[in-house]
Structures are given as C-alpha cells and as structure tokens.
C-alpha positions as CSV (number, residue, x, y, z in Angstrom):
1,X,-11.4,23.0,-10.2
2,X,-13.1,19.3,-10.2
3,X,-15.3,17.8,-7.7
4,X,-13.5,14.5,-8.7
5,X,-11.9,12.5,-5.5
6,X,-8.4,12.5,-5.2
7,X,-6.2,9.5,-2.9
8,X,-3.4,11.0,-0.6
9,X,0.1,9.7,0.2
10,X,2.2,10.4,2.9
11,X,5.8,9.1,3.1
12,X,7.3,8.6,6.0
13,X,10.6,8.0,5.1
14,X,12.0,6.7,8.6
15,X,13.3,3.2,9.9
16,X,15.3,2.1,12.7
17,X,17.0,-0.7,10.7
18,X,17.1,-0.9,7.1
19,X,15.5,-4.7,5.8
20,X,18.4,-6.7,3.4
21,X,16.1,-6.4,0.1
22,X,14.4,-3.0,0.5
23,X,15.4,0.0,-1.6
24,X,12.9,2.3,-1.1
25,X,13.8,5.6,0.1
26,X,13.9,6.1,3.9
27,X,16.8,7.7,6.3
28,X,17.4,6.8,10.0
29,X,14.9,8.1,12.5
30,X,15.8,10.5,15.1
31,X,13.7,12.3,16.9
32,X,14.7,15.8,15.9
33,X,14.7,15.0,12.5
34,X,11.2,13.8,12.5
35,X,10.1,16.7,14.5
36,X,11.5,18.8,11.6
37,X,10.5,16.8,9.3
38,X,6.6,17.0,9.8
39,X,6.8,20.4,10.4
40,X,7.9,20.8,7.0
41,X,5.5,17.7,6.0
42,X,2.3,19.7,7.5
43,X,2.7,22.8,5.4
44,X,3.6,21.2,2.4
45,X,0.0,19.4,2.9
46,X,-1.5,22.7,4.2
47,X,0.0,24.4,0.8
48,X,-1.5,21.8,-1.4
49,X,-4.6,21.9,0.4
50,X,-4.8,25.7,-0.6
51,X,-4.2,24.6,-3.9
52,X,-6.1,21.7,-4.8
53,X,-9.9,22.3,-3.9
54,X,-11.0,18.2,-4.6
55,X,-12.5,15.6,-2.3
56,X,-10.2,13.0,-0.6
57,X,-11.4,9.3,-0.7
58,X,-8.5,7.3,-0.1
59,X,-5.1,8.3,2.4
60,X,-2.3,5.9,2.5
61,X,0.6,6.3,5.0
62,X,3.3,4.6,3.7
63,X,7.0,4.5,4.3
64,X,9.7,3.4,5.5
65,X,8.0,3.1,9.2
66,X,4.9,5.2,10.1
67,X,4.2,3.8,13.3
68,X,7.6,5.1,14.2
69,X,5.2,8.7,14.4
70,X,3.6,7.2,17.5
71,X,1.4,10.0,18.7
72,X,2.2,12.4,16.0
73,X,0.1,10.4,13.3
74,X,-2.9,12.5,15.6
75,X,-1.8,16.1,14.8
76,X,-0.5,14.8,11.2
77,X,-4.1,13.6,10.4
78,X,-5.7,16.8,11.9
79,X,-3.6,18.8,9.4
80,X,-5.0,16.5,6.7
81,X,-8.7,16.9,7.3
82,X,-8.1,20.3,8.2
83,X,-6.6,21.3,4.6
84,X,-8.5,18.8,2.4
85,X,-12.1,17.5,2.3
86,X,-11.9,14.1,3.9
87,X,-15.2,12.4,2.8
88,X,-17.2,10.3,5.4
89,X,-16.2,7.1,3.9
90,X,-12.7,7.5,3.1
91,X,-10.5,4.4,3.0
92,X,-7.8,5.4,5.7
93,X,-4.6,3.2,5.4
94,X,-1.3,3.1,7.7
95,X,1.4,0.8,7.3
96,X,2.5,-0.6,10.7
97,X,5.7,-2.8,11.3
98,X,4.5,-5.9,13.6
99,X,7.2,-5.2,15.8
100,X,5.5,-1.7,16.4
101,X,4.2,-1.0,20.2
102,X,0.4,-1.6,20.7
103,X,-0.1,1.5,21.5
104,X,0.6,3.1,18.1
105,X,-2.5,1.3,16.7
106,X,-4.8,2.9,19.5
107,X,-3.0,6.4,18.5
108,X,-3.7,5.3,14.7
109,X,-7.4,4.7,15.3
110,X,-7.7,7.5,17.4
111,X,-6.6,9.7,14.1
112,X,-9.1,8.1,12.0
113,X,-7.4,4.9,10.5
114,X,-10.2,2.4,9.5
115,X,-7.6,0.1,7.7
116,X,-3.7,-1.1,8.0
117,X,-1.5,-3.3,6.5
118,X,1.3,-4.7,8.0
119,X,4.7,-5.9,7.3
120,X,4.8,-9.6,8.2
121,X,6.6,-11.1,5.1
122,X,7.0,-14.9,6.5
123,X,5.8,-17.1,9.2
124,X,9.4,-18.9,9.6
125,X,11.8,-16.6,12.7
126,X,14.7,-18.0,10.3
127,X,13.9,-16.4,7.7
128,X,12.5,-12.7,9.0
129,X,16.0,-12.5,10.2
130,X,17.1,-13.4,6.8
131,X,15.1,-10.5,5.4
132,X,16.5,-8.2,8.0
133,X,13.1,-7.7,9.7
134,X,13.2,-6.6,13.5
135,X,10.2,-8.9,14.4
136,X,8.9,-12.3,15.1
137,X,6.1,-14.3,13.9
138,X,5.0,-14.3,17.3
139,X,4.9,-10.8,17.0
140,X,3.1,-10.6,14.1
141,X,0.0,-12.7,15.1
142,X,0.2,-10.5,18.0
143,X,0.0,-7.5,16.1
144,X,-2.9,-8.3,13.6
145,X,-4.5,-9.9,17.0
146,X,-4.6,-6.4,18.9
147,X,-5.8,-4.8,15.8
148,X,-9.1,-6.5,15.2
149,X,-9.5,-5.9,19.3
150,X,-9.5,-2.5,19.1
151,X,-11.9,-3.1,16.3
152,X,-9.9,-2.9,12.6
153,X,-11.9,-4.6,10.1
154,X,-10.0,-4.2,7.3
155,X,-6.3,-5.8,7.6
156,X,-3.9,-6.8,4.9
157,X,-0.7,-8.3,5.6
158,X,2.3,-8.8,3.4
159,X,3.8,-12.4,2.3
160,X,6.8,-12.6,0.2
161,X,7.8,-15.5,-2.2
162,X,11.0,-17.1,-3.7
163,X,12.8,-16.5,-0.6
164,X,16.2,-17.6,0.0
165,X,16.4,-21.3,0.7
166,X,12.7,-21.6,-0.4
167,X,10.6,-24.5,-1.6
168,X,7.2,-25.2,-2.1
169,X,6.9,-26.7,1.9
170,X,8.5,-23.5,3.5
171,X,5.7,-21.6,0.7
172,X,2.8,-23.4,2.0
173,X,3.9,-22.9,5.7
174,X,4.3,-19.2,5.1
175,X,0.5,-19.4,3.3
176,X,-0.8,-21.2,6.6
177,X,0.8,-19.0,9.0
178,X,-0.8,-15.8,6.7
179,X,-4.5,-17.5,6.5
180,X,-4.2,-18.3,10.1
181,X,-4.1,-14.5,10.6
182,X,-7.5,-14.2,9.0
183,X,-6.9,-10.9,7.1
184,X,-9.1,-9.2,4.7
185,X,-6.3,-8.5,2.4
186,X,-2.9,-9.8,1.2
187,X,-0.6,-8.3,-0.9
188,X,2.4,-10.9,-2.1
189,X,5.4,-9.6,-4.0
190,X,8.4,-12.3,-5.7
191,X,11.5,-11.3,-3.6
192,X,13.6,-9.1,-7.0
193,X,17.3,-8.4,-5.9
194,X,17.2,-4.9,-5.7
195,X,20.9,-2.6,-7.0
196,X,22.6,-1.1,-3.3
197,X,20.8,-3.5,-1.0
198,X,22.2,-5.6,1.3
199,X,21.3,-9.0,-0.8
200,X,22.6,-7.3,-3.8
201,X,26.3,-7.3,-2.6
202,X,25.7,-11.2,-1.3
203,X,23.6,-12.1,-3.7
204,X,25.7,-15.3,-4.4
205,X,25.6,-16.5,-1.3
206,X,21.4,-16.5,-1.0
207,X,20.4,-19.9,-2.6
208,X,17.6,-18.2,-4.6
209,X,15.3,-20.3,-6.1
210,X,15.8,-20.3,-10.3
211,X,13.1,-18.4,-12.2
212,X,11.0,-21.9,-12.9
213,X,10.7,-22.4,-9.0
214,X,9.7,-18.6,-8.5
215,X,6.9,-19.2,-10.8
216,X,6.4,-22.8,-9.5
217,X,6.1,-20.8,-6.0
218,X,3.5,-17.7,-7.6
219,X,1.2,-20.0,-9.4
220,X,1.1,-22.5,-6.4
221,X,0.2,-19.2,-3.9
222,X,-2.0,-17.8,-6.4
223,X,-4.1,-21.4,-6.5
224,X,-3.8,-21.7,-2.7
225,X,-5.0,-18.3,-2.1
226,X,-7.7,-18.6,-4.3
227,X,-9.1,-21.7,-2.7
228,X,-9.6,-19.8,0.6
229,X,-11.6,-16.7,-1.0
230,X,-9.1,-14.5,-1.6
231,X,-9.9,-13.0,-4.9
232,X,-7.1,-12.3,-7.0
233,X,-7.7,-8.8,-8.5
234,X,-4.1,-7.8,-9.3
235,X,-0.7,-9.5,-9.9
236,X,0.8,-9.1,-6.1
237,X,-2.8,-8.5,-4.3
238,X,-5.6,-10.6,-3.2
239,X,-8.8,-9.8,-1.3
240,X,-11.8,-11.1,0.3
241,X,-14.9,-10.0,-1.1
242,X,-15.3,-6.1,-0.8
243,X,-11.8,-5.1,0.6
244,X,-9.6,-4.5,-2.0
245,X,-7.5,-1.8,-1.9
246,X,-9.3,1.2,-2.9
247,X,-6.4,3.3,-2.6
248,X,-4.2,1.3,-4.8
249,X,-6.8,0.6,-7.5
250,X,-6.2,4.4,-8.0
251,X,-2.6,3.6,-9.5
252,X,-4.0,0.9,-11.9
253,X,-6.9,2.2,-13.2
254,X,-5.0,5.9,-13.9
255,X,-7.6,7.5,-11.1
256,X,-5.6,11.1,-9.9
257,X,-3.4,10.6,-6.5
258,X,-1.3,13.7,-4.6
259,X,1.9,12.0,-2.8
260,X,3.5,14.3,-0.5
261,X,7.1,13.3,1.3
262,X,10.9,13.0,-0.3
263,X,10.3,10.1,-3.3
264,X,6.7,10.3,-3.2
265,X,5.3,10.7,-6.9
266,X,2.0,12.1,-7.8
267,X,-0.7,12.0,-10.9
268,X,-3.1,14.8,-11.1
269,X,-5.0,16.4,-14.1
270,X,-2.7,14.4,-16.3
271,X,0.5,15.3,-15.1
272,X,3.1,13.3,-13.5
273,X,5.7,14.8,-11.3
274,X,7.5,13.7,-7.7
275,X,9.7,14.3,-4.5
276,X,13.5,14.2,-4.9
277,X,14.8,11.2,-2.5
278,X,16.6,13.8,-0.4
279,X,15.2,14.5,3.4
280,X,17.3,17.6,3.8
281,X,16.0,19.2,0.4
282,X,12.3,18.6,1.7
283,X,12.7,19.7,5.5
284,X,14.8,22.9,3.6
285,X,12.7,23.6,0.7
286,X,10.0,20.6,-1.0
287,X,9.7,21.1,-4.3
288,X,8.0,18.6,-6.7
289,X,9.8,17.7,-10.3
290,X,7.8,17.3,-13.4
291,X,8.0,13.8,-14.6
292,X,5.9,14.3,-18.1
293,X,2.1,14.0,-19.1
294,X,0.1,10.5,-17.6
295,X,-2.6,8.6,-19.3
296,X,-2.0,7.6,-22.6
297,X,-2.6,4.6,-24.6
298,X,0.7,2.9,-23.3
299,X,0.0,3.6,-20.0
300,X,-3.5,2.3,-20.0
301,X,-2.3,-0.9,-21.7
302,X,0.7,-1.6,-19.6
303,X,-1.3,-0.8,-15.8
304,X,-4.6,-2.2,-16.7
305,X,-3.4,-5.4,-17.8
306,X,-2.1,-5.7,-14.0
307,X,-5.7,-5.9,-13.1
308,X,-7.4,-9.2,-13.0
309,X,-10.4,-7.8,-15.1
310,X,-7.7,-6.1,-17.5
311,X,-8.4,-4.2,-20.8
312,X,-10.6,-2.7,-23.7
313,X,-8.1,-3.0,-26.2
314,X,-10.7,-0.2,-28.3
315,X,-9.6,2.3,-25.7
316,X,-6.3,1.2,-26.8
317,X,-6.0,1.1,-30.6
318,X,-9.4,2.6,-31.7
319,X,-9.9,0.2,-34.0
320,X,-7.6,-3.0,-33.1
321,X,-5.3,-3.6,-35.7
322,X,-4.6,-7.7,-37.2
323,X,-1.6,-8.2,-36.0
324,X,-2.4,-7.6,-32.6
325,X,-5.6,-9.9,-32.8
326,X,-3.1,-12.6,-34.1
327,X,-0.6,-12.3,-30.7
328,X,-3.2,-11.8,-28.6
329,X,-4.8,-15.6,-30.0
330,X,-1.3,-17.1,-30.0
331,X,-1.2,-16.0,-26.0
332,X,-4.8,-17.1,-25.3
333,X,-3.8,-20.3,-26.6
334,X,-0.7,-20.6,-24.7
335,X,-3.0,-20.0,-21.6
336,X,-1.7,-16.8,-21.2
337,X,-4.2,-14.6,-21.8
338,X,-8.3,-14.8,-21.7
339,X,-9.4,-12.8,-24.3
340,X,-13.3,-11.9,-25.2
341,X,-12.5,-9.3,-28.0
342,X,-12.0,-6.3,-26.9
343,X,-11.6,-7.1,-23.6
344,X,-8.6,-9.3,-22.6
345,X,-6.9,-10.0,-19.3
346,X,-4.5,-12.1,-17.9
347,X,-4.0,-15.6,-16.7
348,X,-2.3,-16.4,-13.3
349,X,0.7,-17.5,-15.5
350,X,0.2,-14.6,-17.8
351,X,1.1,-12.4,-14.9
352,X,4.2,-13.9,-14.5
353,X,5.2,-12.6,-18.1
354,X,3.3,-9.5,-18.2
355,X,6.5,-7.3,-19.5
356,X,7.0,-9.5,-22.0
357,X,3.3,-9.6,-22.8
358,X,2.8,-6.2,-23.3
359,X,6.1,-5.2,-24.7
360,X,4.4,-7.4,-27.4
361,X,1.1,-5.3,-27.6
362,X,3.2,-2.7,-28.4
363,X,5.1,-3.0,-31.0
C-alpha cells in the first residue's frame, strides 16, 4: 500500500460511425450493449477500488465516444468516487465529439468534469468529411462555445496535420480556425496510415503530402503555435501556461496509471498489463493480461525524450559512456538535440526523428 496518486482511464469503446484513419479499439453503440457494458465497467472499477487503496489525481474518459453515455457519465463517476479517493483537485478529463448534444456537457459537469478535449481535427467541412468525422466546423466553435458558458476553463481541442490534399495554406487556415477557438490546450498528431483503416485500403488515392512536406507542415505549426503562447511541452501537445495535461504527463514521465475498459493498458507498481480488444470478453468476464515489468532505462530514455524538458542521461547510463557523448554532439550540431550534459532534450526538428534518435542512444 502507497499513499502515492494514481491517474484513471476509462474506455469507452463506442462510436456511431467509425472516422477513415482511426484504429483504436471501439465497437458500434447500441443501447443494450452499453447498458451491459457499464454494468460490467462499474464493478470492474468497484473491484479495483477494493484492491488498490491510492489517491486519484487525474481521470481521463477516453474512447471511442464518451459523450455517447449521455446521462450515464453521472452514475459512472459516482461509482468512481465512491470506490477510489478522488482528491479535491483532481484533473477530470472527458473527451467529447463536437457533434455531441449540448446537453451531454451540462451532464459531464454535473459528474464533476473540470476539463475536456474535443475532437475537432480541421477547420475546412471538406476535409472533416474526408476524415470521416460526423461534424462541422460550425459545430465545433459551437461546441467549445457552450463549454466555456457553462463555465469549462480548461479545453483542448485536437488539430491534425499532413492531411490529404494539404499544404501549408490549408495548415495555417486549420491553425486560425483552432486559435480562434481560444483553448487552453492543443494536442496535434501527423495523420500515420494506420493497417485495417479505411485510408489504408485507398491509401493511393489520398494525395498525402511526402515526408519533407509533413515535416515542412510540423515545424511550420510548432513555430506558429509557439508565437501565440502555446508552450510546446511534448511532441503532439501544446499548452498555455499552467494547463498541460496532467493526466498525460503521467505516461511520459513513467508516473503509475489504472486503465479500465477492453484495450485499455495500465502501469502500476512497475508492472505493465492491459484489456484484451474484445467487448464480449469484458461485459462476460474482464480480465487484465500481463504485458512485462515498466520503468527501466530504455523506457525512461525513449518517453522522456518526448518531453520538451527531456532527459538526465545519468539516470540513464550511470556514468555516460564516450560514444554516446560523441552522437549526442553530432545531433546537437545538426540542430537536433540541445544538450547541457547530462541533460539533453529535443529540438522541434528533433522530434520529428525521435525513433531514429533514440534507437541511436541505444545501441
């Protein structure tokens, strides 16, 4: 037993429609299925709670959709604080879909939600119907608009890059349309073909832009973002002063996290382990599988170098051997990498290369 916080995730692994890129696990919703679903999803958390007697200072609903609970996000977060110690100042997250009613986010705040992020990926009509999205831009402003009136303070909204028929004018629209929206927080991911997606079986047929205009496209965002305060404290996320993602952070800087739903994984006390991507087998009988022990040196190396203040390389090696001072100089002085021994981090463009950056570190 540890007094040491702990974040929660909840999967909600429903959508109505699934979006052309995504391949994260979900099924379609129906209403019986959810109804069994978070039956099974309450005293799986109600089990854990029994089980794991530390603080909660983070919960993150994620999915799929959760504002497809409607109501239900209520009794679902009653069950949470109910089982687990939710501290006072918990950061409370819910994803919301901006084609959600506007009456979720009143049931949302109701349960206790002090921040959300929402799915708005593009500015452009064109393009959302590209993606597969079931919403408008209209609907988006609209969305982020009622939040902050019921009194939300803490909004982050999605933006995705290197979209299909892109350039660096349709970028900088999409950037105008998300600053317009005046969030706290914006989290921007380069569009990767995904296997068993929709764009995967036409991926010909997309008119992607070629891996120099990607990064043409991440460096220009990350410079443009930057310019209007947005601090950029990890390679897809950028924050106003104060309201980064606590909950996230946790993934990063190898802080403990319990994820309960089907594909949810979880890191506690060193151990990693998940939920099978299978709905039936978690309504029937959740079980989590044991995915090996967390934390090492590799670990450290290859999340903390996501984060813009990166990594002791002492906490690393011990004592940091030649070789590695040598790459790490040759990357500094490709602009790659800042480095002020032991500590080094990476350079916008350094991000774009992390894998290879790292795979380089260790060997």
């Amino acid at each position: 037993m540890t007094n040491r916080s702990l974040g929660l995730y909840i999967h909600i692994p429903f959508c109505e429609r699934k979006c052309n890129y995504c391949d994260f696990y979900s099924a379609f919703y129906n209403k019986d299925t959810l109804d069994a679903y978070l039956s099974a999803l309450k005293c799986e958390i109600q089990k854990w709670g029994g089980s794991i007697n530390r603080p909660i200072d983070t919960i993150y609903i994620g999915g799929g959709t959760p504002s497809l609970l409607g109501q239900h996000i209520v009794s679902l977060i009653g069950t949470i604080r109910q089982s687990f110690n939710v501290l006072d100042d918990c950061e409370f997250t819910v994803e919301v879909n901006p084609s959600s009613s506007c009456e979720f986010l009143h049931y949302a705040k109701a349960a206790g939600a002090n921040r959300l992020s929402i799915g708005v990926q593009s500015g452009c009509d064109d393009i959302l119907k590209v993606l597969g999205r079931t919403h408008t831009a209209a609907q988006a402003a609209q969305t982020v608009s009622a939040a902050k009136d019921l009194g939300f303070e803490n909004i982050s909204v999605d933006l995705m890059i290197a979209l299909p028929n892109s350039n660096l004018q349709t970028l900088k629209s999409d950037i105008d349309f998300m600053l317009s929206l005046k969030a706290q927080h914006i989290s921007s991911y380069i569009l990767k073909i995904e296997p068993n997606t929709v764009f995967a079986k036409k991926q010909d047929t997309l008119n992607l832009p070629d891996d120099d205009a990607a990064a043409e496209q991440y460096l220009f965002m990350c410079d443009v973002l930057q310019k209007n305060g947005y601090n950029h404290y990890e390679i897809s996320n950028f924050a106003k002063e104060g309201k980064h993602s606590r909950h996230n952070l946790k993934y990063w800087l190898g802080d403990d996290y319990l994820g309960i739903g089907p594909s949810a994984h979880s890191f506690v006390d060193g151990k990693r382990f998940y939920y099978p991507r299978d709905l039936k087998v978690f309504i029937k009988n959740p079980q989590t599988v044991f995915d090996g022990e967390g934390g090492d040196h590799t670990e450290k190396l290859m999340l903390g170098l996501r984060l813009a203040g990166g990594v002791d390389l002492n906490q690393i090696y011990g004592v940091i051997p030649q070789s590695i001072i040598d790459k790490v100089l040759l990357f500094e002085k490709a602009g790659y990498l800042k480095a002020d021994l032991p500590q080094i981090s990476l350079t916008d463009s350094g991000m774009l290369i992390s894998n290879s950056i790292i795979t380089e570190l260790l060997e």
